[in-house]
C-alpha positions as CSV (number, residue, x, y, z in Angstrom):
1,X,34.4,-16.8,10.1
2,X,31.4,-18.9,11.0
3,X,29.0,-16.0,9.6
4,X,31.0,-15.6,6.5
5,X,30.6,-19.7,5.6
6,X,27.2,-19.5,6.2
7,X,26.6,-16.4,3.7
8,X,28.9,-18.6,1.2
9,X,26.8,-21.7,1.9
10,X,23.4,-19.7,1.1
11,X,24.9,-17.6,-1.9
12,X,26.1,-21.0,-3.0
13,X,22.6,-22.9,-2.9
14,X,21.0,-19.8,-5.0
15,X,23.7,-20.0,-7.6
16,X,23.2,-23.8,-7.4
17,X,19.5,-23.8,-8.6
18,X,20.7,-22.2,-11.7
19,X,21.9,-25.8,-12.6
20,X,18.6,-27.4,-13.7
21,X,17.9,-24.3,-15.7
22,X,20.4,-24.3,-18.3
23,X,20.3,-27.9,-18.1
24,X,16.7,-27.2,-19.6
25,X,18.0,-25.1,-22.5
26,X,17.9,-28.0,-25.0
27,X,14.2,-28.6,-24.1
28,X,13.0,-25.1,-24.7
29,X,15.1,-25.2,-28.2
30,X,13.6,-28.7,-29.2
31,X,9.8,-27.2,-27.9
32,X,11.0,-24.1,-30.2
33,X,11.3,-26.7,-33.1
34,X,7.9,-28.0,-32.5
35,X,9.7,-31.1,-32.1
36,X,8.0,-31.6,-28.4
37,X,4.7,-30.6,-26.7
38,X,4.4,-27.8,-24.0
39,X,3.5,-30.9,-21.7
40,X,6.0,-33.1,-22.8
41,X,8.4,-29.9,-22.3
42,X,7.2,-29.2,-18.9
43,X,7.1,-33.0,-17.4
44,X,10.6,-33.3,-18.6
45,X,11.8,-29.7,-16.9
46,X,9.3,-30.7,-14.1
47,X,11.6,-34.4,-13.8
48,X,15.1,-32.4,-14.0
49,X,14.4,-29.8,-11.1
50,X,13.3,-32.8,-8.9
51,X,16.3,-34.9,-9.6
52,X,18.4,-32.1,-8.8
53,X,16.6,-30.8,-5.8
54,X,16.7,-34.7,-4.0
55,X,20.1,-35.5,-4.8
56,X,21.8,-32.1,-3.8
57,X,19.8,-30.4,-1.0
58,X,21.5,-32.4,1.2
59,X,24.7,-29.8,0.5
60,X,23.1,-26.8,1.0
61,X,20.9,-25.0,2.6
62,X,17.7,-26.5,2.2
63,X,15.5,-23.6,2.4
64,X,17.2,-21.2,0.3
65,X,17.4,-23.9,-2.2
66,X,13.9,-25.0,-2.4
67,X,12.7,-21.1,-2.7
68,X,15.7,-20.9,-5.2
69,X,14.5,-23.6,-7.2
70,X,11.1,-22.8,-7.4
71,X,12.2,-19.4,-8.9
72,X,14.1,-21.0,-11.6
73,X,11.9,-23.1,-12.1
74,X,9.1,-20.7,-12.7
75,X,12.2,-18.6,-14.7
76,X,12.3,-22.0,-17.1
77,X,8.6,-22.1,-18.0
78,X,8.4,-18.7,-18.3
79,X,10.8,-18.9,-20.8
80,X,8.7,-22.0,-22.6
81,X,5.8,-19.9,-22.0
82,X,7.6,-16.7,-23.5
83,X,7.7,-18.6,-27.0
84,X,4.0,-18.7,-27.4
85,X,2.9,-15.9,-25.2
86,X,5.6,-13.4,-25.1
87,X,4.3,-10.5,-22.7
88,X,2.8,-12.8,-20.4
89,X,5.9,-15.0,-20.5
90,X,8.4,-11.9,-20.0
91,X,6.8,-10.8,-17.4
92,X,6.8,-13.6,-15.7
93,X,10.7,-14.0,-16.5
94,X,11.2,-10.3,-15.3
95,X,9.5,-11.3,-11.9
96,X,11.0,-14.7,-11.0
97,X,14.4,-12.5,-12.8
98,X,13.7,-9.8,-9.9
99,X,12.9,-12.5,-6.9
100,X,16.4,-14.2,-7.4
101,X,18.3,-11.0,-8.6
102,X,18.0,-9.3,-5.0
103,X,18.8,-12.3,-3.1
104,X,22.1,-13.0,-5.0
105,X,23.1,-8.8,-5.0
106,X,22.7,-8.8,-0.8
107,X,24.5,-11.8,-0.7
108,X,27.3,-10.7,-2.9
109,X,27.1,-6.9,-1.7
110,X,25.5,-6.5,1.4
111,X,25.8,-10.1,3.0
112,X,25.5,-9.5,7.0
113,X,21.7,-8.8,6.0
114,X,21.4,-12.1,3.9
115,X,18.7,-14.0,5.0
116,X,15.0,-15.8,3.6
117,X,13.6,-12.4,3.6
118,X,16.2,-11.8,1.1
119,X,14.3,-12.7,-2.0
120,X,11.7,-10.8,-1.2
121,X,8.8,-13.2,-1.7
122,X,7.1,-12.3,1.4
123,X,7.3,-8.4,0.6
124,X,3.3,-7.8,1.7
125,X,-0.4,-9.2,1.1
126,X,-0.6,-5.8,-1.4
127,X,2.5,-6.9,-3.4
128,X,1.1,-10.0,-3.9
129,X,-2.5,-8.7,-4.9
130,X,-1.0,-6.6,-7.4
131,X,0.8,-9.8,-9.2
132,X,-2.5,-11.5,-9.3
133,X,-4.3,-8.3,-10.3
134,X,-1.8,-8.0,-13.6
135,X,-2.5,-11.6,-14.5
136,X,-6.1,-11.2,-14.2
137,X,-6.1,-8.6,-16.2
138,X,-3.6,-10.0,-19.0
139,X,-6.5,-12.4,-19.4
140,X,-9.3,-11.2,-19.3
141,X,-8.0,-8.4,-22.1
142,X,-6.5,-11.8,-23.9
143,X,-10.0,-13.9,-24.2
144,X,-12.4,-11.4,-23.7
145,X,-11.6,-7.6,-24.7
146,X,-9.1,-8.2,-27.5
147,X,-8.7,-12.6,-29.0
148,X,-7.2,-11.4,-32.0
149,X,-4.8,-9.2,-29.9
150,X,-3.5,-5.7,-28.9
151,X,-2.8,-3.3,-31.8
152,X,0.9,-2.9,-31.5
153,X,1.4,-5.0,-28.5
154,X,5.3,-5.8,-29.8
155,X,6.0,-2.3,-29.8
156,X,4.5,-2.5,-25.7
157,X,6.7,-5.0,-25.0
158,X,10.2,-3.4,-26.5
159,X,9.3,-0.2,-24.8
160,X,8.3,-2.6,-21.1
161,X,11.5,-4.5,-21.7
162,X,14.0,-1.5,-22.1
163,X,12.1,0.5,-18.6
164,X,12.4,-2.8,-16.8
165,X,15.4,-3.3,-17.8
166,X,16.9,0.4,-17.0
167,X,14.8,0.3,-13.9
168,X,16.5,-2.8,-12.6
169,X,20.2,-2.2,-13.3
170,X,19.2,1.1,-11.4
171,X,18.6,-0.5,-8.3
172,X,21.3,-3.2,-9.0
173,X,23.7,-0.5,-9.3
174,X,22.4,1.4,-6.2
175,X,22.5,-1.8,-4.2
176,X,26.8,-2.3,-5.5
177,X,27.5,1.5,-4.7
178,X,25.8,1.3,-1.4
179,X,27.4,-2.3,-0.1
180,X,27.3,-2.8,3.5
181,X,25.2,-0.1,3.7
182,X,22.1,-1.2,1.9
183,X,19.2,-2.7,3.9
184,X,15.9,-3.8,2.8
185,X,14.5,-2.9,5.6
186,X,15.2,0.4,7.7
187,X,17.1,0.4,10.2
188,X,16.5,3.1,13.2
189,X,19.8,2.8,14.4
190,X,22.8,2.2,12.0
191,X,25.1,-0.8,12.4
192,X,28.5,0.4,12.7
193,X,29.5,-0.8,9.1
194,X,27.0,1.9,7.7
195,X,27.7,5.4,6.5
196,X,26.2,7.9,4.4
197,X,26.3,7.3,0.7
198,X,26.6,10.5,-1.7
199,X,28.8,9.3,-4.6
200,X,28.1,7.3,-7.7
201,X,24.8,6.6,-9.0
202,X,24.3,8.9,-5.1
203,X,25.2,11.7,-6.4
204,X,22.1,11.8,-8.9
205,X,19.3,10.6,-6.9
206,X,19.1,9.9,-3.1
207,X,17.1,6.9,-3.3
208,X,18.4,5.0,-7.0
209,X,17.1,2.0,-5.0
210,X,13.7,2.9,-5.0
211,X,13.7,5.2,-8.5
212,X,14.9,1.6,-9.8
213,X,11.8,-0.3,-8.6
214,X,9.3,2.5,-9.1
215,X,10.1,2.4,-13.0
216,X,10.6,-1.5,-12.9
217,X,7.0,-1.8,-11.2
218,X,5.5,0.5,-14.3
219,X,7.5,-0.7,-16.9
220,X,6.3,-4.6,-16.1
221,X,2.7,-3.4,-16.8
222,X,3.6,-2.0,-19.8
223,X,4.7,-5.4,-21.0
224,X,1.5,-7.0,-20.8
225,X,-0.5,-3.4,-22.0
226,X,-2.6,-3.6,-18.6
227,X,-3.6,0.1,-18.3
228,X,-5.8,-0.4,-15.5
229,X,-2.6,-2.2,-13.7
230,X,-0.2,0.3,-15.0
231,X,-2.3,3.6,-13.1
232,X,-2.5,1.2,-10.1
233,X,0.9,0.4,-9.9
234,X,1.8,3.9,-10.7
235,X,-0.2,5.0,-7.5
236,X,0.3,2.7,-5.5
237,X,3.8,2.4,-5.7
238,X,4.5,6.4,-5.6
239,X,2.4,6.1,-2.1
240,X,4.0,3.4,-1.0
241,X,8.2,5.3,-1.2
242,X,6.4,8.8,-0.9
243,X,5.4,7.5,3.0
244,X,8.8,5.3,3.0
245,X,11.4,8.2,1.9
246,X,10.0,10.4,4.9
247,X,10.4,7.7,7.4
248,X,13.8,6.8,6.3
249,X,14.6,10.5,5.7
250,X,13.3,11.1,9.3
251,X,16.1,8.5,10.7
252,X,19.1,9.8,8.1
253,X,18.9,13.0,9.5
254,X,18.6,11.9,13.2
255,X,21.9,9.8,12.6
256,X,23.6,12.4,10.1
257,X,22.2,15.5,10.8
258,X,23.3,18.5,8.9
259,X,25.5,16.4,6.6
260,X,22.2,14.7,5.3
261,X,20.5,18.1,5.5
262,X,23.0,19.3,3.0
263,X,23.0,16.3,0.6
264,X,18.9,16.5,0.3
265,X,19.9,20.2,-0.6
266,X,21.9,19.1,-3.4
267,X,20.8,16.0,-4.8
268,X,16.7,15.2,-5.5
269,X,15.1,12.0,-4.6
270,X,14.8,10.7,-8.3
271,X,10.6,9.9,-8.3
272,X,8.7,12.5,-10.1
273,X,7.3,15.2,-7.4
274,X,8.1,12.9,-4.4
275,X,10.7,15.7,-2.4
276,X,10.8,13.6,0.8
277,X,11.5,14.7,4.5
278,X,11.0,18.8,4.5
């Protein structure tokens, strides 16, 4: 009972940071207007999340709602941002969108894992090299290669949005199907809530989970028109859950056996010439 409080508390100071942002709403219609400054805009969001960080933390959990906050926080001036720059500003909002997205789905689905580790912020030193990478190269196309901008960058950014988009709600749905039995990390020996999941969005791909972020990772490139960034984060992420999908499938099969044996038979792994453990 303790255990479930404490999910409810965390869940409950995610959801809480949400406050400030729609609170903001009017400010990024009034900055829409041209009726106020990007800096008058941003003091004024700036003022709002601090008010509401200092006279709430107190009733929740104070780490998960300072990482929460700065998330929609970011989400909020991205949005600002999305008005003047739109690729660099939605892909900021997909990012900060991502961040908060899987620590509210374990904590609805799969709460006995909730934790910090949750929102995925500390994912590796690569992860974070390739967000810095795309901005760097955003801007330097933006000032230097092309000022007056990309040929048919709109067109970019519909067709970023929609694999992003379909990307996420793939791993958003994998994450619901699965339940108690997602993990972000894997887990050599199963807890004794887990079992082997072969139906729904399962019953197409082995790992939806991972097809989700693979096409999310490409699709956010896309957005900003980073072709350097998009073969990069092509590779890299196809080497990163090529390696991954072995290890896991390594443990599967010591814990299922031939019942996993027989699923890989029927059902692929879902990213393009990836075939997993042989």
């Amino acid at each position: 009972m303790d255990m479930e409080l404490n999910y409810r508390k965390d869940l409950s100071s995610c959801f809480s940071s949400f406050v400030p942002f729609f609170l903001s709403i009017p400010f990024i219609f009034v900055y829409y207007l041209h009726r106020l400054s990007i800096y008058t805009s941003f003091a004024l969001i700036l003022l709002l999340f601090i008010i509401h960080f200092i006279v709430l933390n107190r009733f929740y959990t104070k780490e998960v709602f300072l990482r929460a906050h700065l998330l929609t926080f970011i989400l909020t001036i991205s949005c600002i941002w999305s008005i003047s720059s739109p690729a660099i500003g939605l892909f900021t909002v997909v990012l900060s969108l991502f961040h908060l997205g899987e620590y509210i789905s374990v904590g609805l689905w799969c709460p006995r894992t909730l934790n910090l580790n949750s929102f995925l912020l500390n994912h590796s030193p690569q992860y974070h090299a390739a967000i810095v990478l795309a901005y760097a190269e955003y801007f330097i196309e933006k000032y230097f290669l092309f000022p007056n901008g990309i040929p048919y960058h709109w067109l970019m950014i519909i067709i970023g949005l929609l694999i992003v988009i379909s990307g996420e709600y793939l791993r958003k749905l994998a994450m619901y199907t699965a339940r108690q039995s997602f993990s972000h990390l894997i887990e050599d020996k199963p807890n004794r809530d887990h079992r082997l999941i072969t139906n729904g969005i399962y019953e197409y791909y082995r790992h939806p989970s991972y097809v989700g972020w693979f096409w999310w990772a490409c699709g956010t490139q896309v957005i900003l028109a980073n072709p350097i960034c998009f073969l990069l984060y092509l590779i890299a992420t196809w080497l990163f859950f090529a390696d991954r999908i072995v290890y896991e499938e390594e443990t599967l099969i010591r814990c299922y056996g031939d019942l996993y044996r027989d699923y890989q038979k029927r059902v692929p792994v879902g990213i393009p010439f990836i075939k997993g453990c042989p």
